[in-house]
N, C-alpha and C positions, 0 to 999 in steps of 0.2 A: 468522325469518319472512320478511325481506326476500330473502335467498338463496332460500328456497323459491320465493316469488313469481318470484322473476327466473329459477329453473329454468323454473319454468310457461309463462311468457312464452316463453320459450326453443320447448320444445314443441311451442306452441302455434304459433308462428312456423316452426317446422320440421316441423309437419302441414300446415302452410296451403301451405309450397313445395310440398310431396309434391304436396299434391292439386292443386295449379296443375298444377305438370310432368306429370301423368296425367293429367291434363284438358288437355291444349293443344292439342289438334285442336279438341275443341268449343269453347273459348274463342276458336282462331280462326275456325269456322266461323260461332257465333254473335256474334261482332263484326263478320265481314262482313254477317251477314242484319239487323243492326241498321243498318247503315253504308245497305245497300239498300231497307232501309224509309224509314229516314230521307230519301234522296235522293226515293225515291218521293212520299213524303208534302210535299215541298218542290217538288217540281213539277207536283202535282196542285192547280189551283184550287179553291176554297170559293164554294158559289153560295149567296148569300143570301137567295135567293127561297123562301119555305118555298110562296106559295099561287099557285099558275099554275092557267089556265081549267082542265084534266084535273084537279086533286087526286091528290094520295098517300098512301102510307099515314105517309110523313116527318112529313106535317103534325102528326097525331095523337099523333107520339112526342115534340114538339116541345113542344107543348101539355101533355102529361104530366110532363114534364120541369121545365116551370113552376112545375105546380101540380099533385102525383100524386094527389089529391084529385077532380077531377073526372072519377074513373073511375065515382064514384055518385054524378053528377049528368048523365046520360045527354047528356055532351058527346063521345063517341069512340064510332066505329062500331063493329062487330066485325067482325074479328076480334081487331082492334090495343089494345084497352080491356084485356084478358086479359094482354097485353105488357108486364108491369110492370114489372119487373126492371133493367132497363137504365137507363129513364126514372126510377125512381127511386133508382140510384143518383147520375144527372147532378143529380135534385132536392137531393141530400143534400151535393155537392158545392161549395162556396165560390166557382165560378166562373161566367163566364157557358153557356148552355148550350152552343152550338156550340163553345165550346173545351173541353167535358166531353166530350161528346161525342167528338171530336175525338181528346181525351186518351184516354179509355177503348177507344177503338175503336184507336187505335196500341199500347197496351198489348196488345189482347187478341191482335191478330198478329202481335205480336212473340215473345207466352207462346205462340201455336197453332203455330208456327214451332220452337221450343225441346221442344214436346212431342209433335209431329210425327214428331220427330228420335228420341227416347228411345222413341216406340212402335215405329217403323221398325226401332232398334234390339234389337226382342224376336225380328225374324226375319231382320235383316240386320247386317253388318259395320260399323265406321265410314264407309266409304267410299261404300261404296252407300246407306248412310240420309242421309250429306249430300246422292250425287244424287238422292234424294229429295225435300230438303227445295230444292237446286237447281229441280226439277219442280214443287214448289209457287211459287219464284219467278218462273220459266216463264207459269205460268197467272195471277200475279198481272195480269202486264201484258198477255197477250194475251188475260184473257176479261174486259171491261170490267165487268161484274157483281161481279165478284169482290173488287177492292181500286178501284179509280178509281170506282165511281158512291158508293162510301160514305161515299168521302172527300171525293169532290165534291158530295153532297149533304150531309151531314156529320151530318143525324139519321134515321140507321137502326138497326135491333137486329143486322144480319147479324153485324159483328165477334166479338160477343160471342158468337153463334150458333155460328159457327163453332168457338171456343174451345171452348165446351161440348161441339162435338160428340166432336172429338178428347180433350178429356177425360174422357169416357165412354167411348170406347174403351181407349185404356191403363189405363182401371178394370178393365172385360172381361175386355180380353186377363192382366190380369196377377192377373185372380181377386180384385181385391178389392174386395168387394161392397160393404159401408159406404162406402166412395168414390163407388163409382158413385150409389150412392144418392142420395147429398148431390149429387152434380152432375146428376142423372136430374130434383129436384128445382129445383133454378138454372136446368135446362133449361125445363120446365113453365112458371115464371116468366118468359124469355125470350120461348121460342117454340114452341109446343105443337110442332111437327116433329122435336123431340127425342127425342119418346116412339116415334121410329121404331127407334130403337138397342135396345126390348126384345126383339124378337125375336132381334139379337145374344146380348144376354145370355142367351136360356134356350138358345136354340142351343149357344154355347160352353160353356156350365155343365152340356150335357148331353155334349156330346163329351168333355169333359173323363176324364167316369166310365164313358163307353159307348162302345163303334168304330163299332155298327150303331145307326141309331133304331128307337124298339118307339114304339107308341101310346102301352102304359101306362107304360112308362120316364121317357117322356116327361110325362104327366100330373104322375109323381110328383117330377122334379124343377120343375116348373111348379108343382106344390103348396109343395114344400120351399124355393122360392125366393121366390113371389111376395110376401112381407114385406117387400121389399127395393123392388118398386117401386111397393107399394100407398102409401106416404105421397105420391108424386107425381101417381097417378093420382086420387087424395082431392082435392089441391090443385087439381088440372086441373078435376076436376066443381065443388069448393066454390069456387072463381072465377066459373064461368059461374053460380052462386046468388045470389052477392051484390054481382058487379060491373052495372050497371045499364048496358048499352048504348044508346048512340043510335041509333033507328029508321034506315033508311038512305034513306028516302022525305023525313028530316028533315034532309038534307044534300044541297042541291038539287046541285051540282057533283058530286059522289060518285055520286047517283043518275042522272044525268045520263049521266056519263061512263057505267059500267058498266051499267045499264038492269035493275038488278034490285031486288027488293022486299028481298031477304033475304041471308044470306048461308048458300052453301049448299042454294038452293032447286032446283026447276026450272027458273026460269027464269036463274040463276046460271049454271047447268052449261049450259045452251043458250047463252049466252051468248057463255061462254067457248071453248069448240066451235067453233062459229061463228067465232070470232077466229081461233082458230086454222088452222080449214078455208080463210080467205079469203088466208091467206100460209102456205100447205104448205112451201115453201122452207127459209121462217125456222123453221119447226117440225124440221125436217130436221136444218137445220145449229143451231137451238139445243141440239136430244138432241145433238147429237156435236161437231160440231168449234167452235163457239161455248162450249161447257161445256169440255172439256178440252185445246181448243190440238192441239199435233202429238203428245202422247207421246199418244193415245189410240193410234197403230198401236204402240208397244211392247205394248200389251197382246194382240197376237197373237202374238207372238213364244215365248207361255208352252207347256207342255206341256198336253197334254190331263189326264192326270193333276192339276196346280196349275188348273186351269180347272172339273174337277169338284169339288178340296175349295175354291176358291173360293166357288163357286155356294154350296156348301153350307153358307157360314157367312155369307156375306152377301149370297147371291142376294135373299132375300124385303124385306130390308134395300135394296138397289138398286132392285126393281121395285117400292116401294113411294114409292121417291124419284120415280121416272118415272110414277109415277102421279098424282105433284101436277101435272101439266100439266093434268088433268081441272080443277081446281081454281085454277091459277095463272096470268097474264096474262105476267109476265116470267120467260120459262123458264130462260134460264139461270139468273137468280137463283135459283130452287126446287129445281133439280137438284146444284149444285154444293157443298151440304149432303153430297155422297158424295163429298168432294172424298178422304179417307183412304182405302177400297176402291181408289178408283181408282189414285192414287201409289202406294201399295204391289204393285198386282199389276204395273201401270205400271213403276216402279221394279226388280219380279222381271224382268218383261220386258226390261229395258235389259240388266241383268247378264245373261242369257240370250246375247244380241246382241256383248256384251263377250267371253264365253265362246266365241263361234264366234269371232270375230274372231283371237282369243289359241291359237284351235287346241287347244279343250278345251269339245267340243258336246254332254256331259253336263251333262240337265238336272235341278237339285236338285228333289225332290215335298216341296213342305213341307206344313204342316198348320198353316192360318191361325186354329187355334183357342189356341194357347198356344204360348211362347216354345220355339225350339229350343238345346238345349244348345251344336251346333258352328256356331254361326253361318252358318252352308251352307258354310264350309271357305270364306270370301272373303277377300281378303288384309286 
């Protein structure tokens, strides 16, 4: 018995090299994006100020995080009451809040980082999904929404938003629904903006079995699927039933600042309009060069051909992101939920650029709906 055992060991110890030595690009890649989180998060200050004259929605998550109990006792406005997820994990956590907080939001980009990569890698090489994941560290510091206001405020749900979202894609892309489901779900919980990645899922689950769209194709895989994201859409409605929101007339600062009765009213969207009519500028450069930094001109570099099956699996997906500016005060924050669309075709576009560069201006047409078998022939 003892020799068997020390076989096993054996083994077991000469699997674990294998898979090191085949993994040693990702283990070094992801030891640097830890190495660069960690710096990051070491030199971004923590503001302890949770209640400033404006009010935010930090305050709310801050407060839940306390006590997740006073979501039905009409202490938390809405939208942010519905935002559970996060806040009660930091509730369930042993520490103080801003270092849960803290803690779970460096976890979750360091996980959205690592699965960035593995999605990257359903339509790219190793090389170009690291400068992908490169392109995500790119924008971490140049678009301050992104990693620096959440760290420097330190109770927000974005982190974990993010994670979710690229987790539902690699669900997607790689066909497996009961996954997606369960994080389609996490998402709901988080932040209802999740539930923008459905039109992904019936898109790709239709391309999958079809080349052309029909109406009724389309019905019937929308029939044959929607099981998958009815238990989130359940959650989404049976939240706003039983969670008790605070009036926003009854949060004199809140109402104050924003000038609306409701959320979501008319005079919300007027509002907000308005904000945004009075600095066209900042609206400008928050759609484009505030949200994605420099590599947004990579993304012209693509073929027409990758630019129409683009659109076509995550055009309604995109324009539905840009449509929360109707709804949203801090635009880049709202926008950069499409942070994956973007790197990826982003990322196509670089290799594109590399390819002319190298004297080889054949451009690959992939099909952003499921993994390709030759990796686009990249080194």
């Amino acid at each position: 018995m003892k020799r068997i055992k020390i076989l096993q060991d054996n083994d077991y110890i000469r699997n674990l090299k294998e898979r090191i030595y085949r993994n040693r690009f990702e283990l070094l890649i992801f030891t640097g994006y830890l190495i660069y989180l960690t710096i990051l998060r070491l030199i971004i200050p923590t503001d302890y100020v949770l209640y400033s004259e404006e009010e935010y929605d930090w305050e709310f998550y801050y407060l839940m995080s306390r006590d997740i109990t006073i979501i039905f006792k009409k202490q938390v406005v809405k939208p942010f009451c519905y935002r559970i997820f996060y806040p009660f994990l930091v509730y369930l956590l042993p520490f103080t809040p801003l270092f849960s907080f803290s803690l779970i939001s460096f976890m979750s980009y360091l996980i959205m980082g690592i699965i960035l990569y593995y999605t990257l890698r359903l339509h790219l090489s190793k090389v170009y999904s690291a400068a992908g994941l490169g392109i995500l560290c790119i924008l971490m510091v140049t678009s301050q929404e992104f990693v620096v206001m959440p760290f420097y405020i330190g109770f927000t749900v974005d982190p974990l938003v993010y994670l979710l979202f690229i987790c539902c894609f690699y669900s997607i892309l790689t066909s497996n629904k009961k996954m997606y489901m369960i994080f389609l779900i996490f998402g709901i919980l988080t932040k209802e903006s999740v539930v923008l990645t459905i039109p992904v899922f019936f898109i790709c689950t239709f391309y999958r079995e079809q080349e052309t769209i029909t109406f009724k194709r389309f019905l019937i895989t929308f029939y044959q699927n929607i099981k998958y994201i009815f238990p989130a859409i359940f959650i989404l409605l049976l939240l706003r039933l039983i969670v008790i929101p605070l009036p926003i007339q009854d949060h004199p600062h809140w109402y104050e600042y924003y000038m609306y009765d409701d959320y979501l009213s008319i005079g919300f969207f007027i509002a907000v309009i308005q904000d945004h009519l009075d600095d066209p500028i900042y609206l400008i450069l928050g759609c484009t060069y505030l949200s994605w930094s420099y590599f947004i001109f990579f993304l012209f570099f693509n073929s027409k051909k990758n630019w129409m099956n683009w659109f076509k699996i995550y055009g309604i997906f995109m324009s539905c992101v840009y449509l929360q500016i109707l709804i949203g005060v801090h635009i880049t924050r709202i926008i950069l939920i499409g942070y994956y669309p973007m790197i990826l075709f982003s990322t196509l576009g670089f290799k594109q650029v590399i390819d002319y560069i190298m004297d080889n201006p054949k451009q690959e047409e992939i099909q952003f709906f499921k993994p390709l078998d030759n990796k686009l022939g990249l080194i």
